[in-house]
C-alpha positions in Angstrom: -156.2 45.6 68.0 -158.0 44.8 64.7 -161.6 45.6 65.5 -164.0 48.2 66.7 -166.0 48.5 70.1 -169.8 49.4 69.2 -172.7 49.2 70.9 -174.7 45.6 70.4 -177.1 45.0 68.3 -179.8 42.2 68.2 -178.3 40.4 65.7 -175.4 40.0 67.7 -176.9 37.7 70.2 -175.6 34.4 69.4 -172.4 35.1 68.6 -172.7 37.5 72.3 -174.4 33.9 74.0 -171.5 32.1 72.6 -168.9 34.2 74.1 -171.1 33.9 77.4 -171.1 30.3 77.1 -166.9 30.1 76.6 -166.8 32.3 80.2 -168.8 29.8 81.9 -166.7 27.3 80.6 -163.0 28.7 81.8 -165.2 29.8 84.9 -166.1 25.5 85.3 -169.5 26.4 85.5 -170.9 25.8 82.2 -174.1 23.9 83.9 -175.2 26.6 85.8 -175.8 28.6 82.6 -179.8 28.8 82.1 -180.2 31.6 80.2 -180.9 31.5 76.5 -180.5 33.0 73.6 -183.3 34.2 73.2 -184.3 35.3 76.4 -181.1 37.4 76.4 -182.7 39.1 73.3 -185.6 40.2 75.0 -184.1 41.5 78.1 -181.6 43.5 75.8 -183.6 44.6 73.1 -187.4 44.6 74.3 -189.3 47.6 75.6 -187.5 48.0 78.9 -183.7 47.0 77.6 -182.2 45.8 81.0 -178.7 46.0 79.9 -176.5 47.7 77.8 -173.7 45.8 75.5 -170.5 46.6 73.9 -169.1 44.2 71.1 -165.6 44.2 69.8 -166.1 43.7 65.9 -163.4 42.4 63.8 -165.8 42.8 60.7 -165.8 39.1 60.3 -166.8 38.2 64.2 -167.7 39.0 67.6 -164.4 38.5 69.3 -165.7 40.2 72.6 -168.3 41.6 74.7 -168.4 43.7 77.6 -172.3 43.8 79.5 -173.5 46.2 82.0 -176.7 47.3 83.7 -177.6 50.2 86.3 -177.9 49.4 90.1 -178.9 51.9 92.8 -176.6 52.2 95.9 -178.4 54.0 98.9 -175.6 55.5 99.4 -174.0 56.2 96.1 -177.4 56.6 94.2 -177.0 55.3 90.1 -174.3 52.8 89.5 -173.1 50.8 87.3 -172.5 46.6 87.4 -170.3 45.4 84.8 -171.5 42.1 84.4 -169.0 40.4 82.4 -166.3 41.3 79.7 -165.5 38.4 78.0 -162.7 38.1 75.4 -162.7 35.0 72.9 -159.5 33.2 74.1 -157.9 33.1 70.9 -157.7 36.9 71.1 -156.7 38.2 74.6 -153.5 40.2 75.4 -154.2 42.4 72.1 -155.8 45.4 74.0 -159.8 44.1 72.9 -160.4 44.0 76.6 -159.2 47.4 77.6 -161.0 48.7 74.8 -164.2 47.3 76.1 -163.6 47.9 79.6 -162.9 51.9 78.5 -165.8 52.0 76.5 -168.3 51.0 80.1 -166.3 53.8 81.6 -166.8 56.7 79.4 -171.2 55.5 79.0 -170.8 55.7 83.0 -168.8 58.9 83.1 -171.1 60.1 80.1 -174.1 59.1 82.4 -172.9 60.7 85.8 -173.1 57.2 87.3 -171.5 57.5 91.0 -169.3 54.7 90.6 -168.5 50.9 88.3 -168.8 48.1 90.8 -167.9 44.3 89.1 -166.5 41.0 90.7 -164.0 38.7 89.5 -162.9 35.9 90.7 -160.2 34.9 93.2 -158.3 32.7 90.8 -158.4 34.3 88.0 -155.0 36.3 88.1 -155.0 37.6 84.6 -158.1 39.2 85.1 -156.6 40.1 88.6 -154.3 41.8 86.9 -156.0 43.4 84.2 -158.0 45.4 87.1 -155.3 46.3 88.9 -153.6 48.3 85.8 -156.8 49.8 85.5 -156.5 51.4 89.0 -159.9 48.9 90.3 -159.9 49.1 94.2 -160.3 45.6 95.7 -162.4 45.6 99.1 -161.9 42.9 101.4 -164.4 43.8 103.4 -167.3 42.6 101.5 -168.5 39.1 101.1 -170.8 38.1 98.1 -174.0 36.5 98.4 -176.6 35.3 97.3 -179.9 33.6 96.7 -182.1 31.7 94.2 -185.9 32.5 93.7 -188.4 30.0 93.3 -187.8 31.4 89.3 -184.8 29.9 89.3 -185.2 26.2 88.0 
């Protein structure tokens, strides 16, 4: 691995909004993207920062990011969600993924959180995989769902 995992900064955004772009694209869904750029900014970087970000720096690019934010189980208390970790395909299977994933779980074992709850998706065997090496339980149990708001154009 020829990079470092930090912390993100602001100026990190596009390159970070790229990367996000790329994972909606192997996911098929680039369309469904509405978030922007700059918007992402704000919510990372403004008074009340709603996520946290790792970067994987090869001191010439971005080459990956892993994103989380805090959720509150009733029955867990503090969590947290790992959004996404997203790995620019041209540099998967070199350990930049790992790296991010381990850096989520030493800020959640740092920050006593009870527990890092993600999804992935049923086709995506390498990721599959991936979480399975890192001991991830899979429940069965659950279905996802969701629901727009009137927000939500």
């Amino acid at each position: 691995m020829n990079c470092i995992i930090r912390k993100g900064l602001p100026s990190d955004i596009p390159r970070v909004f790229a990367l996000i772009m790329e994972l909606a694209t192997f996911e098929k869904a680039p369309e469904e993207v509405i978030h922007t750029p700059e918007k992402l900014l704000a919510d990372g970087f403004g008074e009340n920062p709603l996520y946290s970000l790792w970067v994987a720096d090869s001191g010439t690019d971005i080459i990956g990011m892993a994103l989380c934010y805090i959720r509150y189980s009733t029955w867990k208390g503090p969590c947290l969600y790992l959004e996404d970790i997203v790995v620019t395909a041209d540099q998967r299977n070199r350990g930049i993924g790992k790296a991010l994933f381990d850096a989520v779980m030493a800020y959640a074992t740092e920050k006593k959180y009870s527990q890092v709850n993600w999804q992935v998706l049923d086709w995506n065997t390498p990721a599959i995989r991936f979480y399975e090496k890192a001991g991830a339980a899979f429940d069965p149990h659950w279905i996802n769902v969701s629901s727009r708001t009137p927000f939500h154009p």
